[in-house]
Structures are given as structure tokens and as C-alpha cells.
N, C-alpha and C positions, 0 to 999 in steps of 0.2 A: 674129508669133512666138507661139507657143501655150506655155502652161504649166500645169501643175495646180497649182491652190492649196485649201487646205485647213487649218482652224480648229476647235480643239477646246477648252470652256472647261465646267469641272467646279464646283456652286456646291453649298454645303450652305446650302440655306434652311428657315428656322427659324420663319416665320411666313410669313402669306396676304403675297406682295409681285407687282410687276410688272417684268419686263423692257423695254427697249427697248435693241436689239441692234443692233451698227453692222459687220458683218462680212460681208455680202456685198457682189462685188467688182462693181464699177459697170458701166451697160449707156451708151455711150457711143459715139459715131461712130468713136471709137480704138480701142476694148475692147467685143467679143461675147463673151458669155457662150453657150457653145457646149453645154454640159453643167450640172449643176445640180442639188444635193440639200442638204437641210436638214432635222435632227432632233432633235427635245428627249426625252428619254428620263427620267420617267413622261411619255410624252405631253400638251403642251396645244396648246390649240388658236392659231395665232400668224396676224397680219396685217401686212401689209406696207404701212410710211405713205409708199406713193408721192406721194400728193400736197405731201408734206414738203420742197420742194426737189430737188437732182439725189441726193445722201445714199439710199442704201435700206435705212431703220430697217425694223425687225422687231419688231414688240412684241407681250408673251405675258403672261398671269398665270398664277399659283401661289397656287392658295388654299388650302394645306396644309404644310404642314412635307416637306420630301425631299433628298433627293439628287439632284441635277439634274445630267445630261448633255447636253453640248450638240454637234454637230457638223455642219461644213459643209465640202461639197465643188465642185468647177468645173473646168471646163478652160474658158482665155481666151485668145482670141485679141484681142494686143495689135499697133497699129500705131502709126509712129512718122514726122516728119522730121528733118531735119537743115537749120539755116539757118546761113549764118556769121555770125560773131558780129559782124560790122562791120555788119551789116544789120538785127541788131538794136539798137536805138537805143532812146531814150526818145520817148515819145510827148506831147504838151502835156494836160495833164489838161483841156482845153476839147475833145478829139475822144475823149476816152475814154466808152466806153462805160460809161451809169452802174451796174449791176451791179458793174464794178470799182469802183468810189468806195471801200464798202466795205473793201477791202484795203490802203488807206495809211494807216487809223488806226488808233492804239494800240487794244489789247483786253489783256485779262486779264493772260495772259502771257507780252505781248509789248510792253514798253511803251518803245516810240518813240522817244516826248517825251525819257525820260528818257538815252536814248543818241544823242540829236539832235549833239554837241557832238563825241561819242568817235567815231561814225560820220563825219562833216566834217571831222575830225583826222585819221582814217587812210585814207577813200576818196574824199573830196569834191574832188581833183582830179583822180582818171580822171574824162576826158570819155564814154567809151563807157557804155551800160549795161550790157550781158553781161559785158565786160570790171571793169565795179566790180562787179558781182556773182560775178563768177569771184575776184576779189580777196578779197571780204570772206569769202566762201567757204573760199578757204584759209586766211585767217588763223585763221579758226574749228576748222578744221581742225588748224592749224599747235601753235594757244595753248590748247583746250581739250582736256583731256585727257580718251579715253572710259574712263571707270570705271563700271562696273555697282554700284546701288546707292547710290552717293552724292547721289540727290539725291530729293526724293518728287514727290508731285503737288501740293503749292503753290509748285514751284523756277519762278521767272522767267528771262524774258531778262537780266533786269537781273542778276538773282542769280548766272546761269550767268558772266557777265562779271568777278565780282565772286571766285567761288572758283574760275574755269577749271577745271572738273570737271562731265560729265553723261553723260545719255546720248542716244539718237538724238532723241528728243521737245528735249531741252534745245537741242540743236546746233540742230535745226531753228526752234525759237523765236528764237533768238539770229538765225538769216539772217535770217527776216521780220522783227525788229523792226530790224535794221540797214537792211536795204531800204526801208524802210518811211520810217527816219528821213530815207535818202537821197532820197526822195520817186520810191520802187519801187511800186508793190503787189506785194505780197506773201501768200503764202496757203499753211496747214499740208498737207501731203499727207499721208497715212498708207495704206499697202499690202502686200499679203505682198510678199518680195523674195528673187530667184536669188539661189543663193550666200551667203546670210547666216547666219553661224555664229556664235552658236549660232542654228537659227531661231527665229525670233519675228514678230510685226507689227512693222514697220518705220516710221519719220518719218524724213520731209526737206520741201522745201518748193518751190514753185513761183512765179518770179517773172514779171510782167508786163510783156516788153519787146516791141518791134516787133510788136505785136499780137497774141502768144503768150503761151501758159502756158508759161515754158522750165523744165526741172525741174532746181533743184542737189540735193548731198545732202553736208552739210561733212562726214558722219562717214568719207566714202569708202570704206563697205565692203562695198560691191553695184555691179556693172554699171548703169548708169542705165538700158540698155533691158532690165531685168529682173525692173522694177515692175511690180505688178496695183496697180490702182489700186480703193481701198475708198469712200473720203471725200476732202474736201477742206473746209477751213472755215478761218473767223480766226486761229484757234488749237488746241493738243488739247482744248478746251471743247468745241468743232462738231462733232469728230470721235471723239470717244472711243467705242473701242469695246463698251464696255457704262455703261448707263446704268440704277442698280437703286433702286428703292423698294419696302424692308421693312429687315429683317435678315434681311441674307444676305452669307455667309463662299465667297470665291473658294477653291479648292483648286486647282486647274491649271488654265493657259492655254498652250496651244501654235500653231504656225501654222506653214505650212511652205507651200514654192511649187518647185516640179519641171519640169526643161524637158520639154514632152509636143512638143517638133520634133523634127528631125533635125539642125539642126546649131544652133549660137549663135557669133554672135562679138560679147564685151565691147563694150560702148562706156561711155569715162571721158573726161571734161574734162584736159586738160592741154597742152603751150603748141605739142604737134604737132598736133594735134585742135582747131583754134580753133572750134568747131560748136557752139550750143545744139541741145538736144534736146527738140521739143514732142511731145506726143503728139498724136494730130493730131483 
């Protein structure tokens, strides 16, 4: 499936500072980057820290006071499967591979530990794992309410639990550390996304069952096959889209994702569609 995606973020900088930029969309056996441009407007000179992991940071400096424009464009061609979800199962943490390890412990703001007891009360006796993660999913969906602006960038999993109010970052921390507590890996995803009104960069999260990344998304308000996929990490720590050292004031951020095929058809989780969805 092909789509155009595209990202524009406007910064008044105020003094010499540096960028590292998390907004191009990843080159991956699932997702070609078919097309490709990238522009900072006063011009600087920007590198790309591929060696950084599978993430494609972008880091620049600004050794002057400006008006910084930022813009980037793509078309992606995204693939996908479909497994049924009886087939995804949990796997014994003695054959997993250890790059996952990482993704079952608590991190920043997703903390596990402390929803170990709330998670085992509401999902610890589904035996399936797509199946508890499709659970915990809804309830998330069911009991948190998306409101714009109620929550900032030190709201936790724990928190979100606590005032059932966030927004897609919140939802998405809440799956992972539920998963997590369940003994899932669990891992933040962040993408442009079809269909998401108002657009913006998009979170949901990706769990680790039957030897997949299967992707949920509790806020349910995009197609799941109509992610570009930017990042993936612990949490939105790994994955944030911009990372800035100086003083410097954001003024707009947009992002927006276009189907460039000729046709689409939705695909959502629900009890006709038992199928996770990996990207493959």
C-alpha cells in the first residue's frame, strides 16, 4: 500500500542550539521509501545517525538566532500480514530473542511494576495472548477518554489509569505497560496515520506475540494498515520526535499521510476479524 506522508515543524530559535529530528519514515523489509526530500529553511548542513539503531535521527545545528522551517516529504510503500490470533500465542521468555528482553521492563512512562496487580485483576485469565491484548486494548479504549490537551509530557501509564483522560501517546503507554505487566513485550510505535483527523503524528504500540510485532492502537481512530511507521522504542523517551538543545520555542507542527494507491480497504480489530496485523 503506498501513501504520501509529510511533516512540517516551524521553531523560533533564539540562540546557537542543536537538533536531532525523529521524523523520517523508516526503511524496513515492510516499508520502502520510494520517494524522499528533506529541508531546513535558513539552510544547515544535517547528518543522518544511521548508525544509531533501526530509528533515523537527523541532527543539525543552528549557530544563530532564526526562524527555522522544517519540511519533509515521502511516498511509502507499506506491507503487511494477517495471522489469526489463535496462532498467536505467548512465547516462553527462554527462546526469545534477546533484543526483545528489553520490552518487558518498566521504563519511564510505562511503569509495569506498578500496574502488575490492576493488569492480573482484569486480564490474567485470558489464556490466549492476542486475545488479552485485544482485551486490555478495549478496555483502554472503552475507560479512557481521548481528550486533547489534558495531559502534558510528564503524564504516565500510571497516571493515565488514574484520571482516564489522554491522548494517543497516553493510550499507547497504558497498552505497553499493561502488556508488559502481563508478561507481553511491549514497544511504543509512533507514525503518520490514514484517516486521522485532526492530522497529526500518531502513537499506538506494538506487541510481541507468536514471533511478531502485532500492532494495536486503543484510541481506534485510524485503519491499522494505514500506518508509516517513523520509530519504535520503550516508550515516547526513544521515540520523540524532535529532540532540542538551546532555547528554542516550537510554533507549528503538522504531519499528514495521503493514500498515493488506487484503492484501500480499512482493516480494524473486532470479534469478526479475529487477525493480528504485523507488518512484515
Amino acid at each position: 500500500m503506498k501513501f504520501s506522508v509529510s511533516g512540517a515543524l516551524s521553531y523560533e530559535v533564539r540562540s546557537a542550539a542543536t537538533f536531532i529530528l525523529n521524523i523520517h519514515a523508516l526503511r524496513t523489509p515492510a516499508q520502502a521509501v520510494l520517494e524522499e526530500t528533506f529541508s531546513v529553511d535558513p539552510y544547515c548542513k544535517s547528518e543522518e545517525l544511521s548508525s544509531y539503531g533501526e530509528n533515523r535521527y537527523v541532527r543539525f545545528e543552528v549557530t544563530k538566532p532564526a526562524y527555522l522551517n522544517i519540511n519533509y516529504h515521502a511516498v511509502i510503500d507499506t506491507s503487511f500480514k494477517q495471522t489469526a490470533g489463535d496462532l498467536l500465542t505467548d512465547i516462553p521468555v527462554i527462546q526469545l530473542d534477546t533484543k526483545v528482553l528489553p520490552y518487558f521492563f518498566p521504563s519511564r512512562y510505562c511503569q509495569s511494576d506498578k500496574l502488575f496487580r490492576f493488569a492480573h485483576n482484569k486480564f490474567g485469565k485470558i489464556t490466549n495472548a492476542f486475545e488479552k491484548v485485544m482485551a486490555l486494548t478495549d478496555w483502554i479504549h472503552d475507560n479512557v477518554e481521548y481528550l486533547s490537551g489534558s495531559t502534558t509530557s510528564q503524564t504516565s501509564a500510571y497516571d493515565t489509569v488514574t484520571e482516564q483522560a489522554g491522548v494517543c501517546r497516553d493510550f499507547a503507554h497504558l497498552g505497553i505497560a499493561l502488556c508488559r505487566a502481563l508478561d507481553i513485550p511491549a514497544r511504543y510505535f509512533t507514525g503518520y496515520a490514514y484517516q486521522l483527523n485532526p492530522p497529526d503524528f500518531h502513537a499506538c504500540f506494538e506487541a510481541f506475540i507468536g514471533h511478531d510485532w502485532v500492532i494495536f492502537d486503543a484510541t481506534k481512530l485510524v485503519p491499522l494498515n494505514g500506518l508509516v511507521k517513523i520509530a519504535t522504542g520503550r516508550d515516547a523517551a526513544d521515540a520523540a520526535i524532535a529532540t532540542i538543545f538551546g532555547d528554542v520555542n516550537c510554533t507549528f507542527i503538522s504531519a499528514s499521510c495521503q493514500l498515493a494507491d488506487t484503492s484501500f480497504e480499512p482493516f480494524y480489530y473486532d470479534s469478526n476479524n479475529p487477525y493480528g496485523l504485523t507488518y512484515l
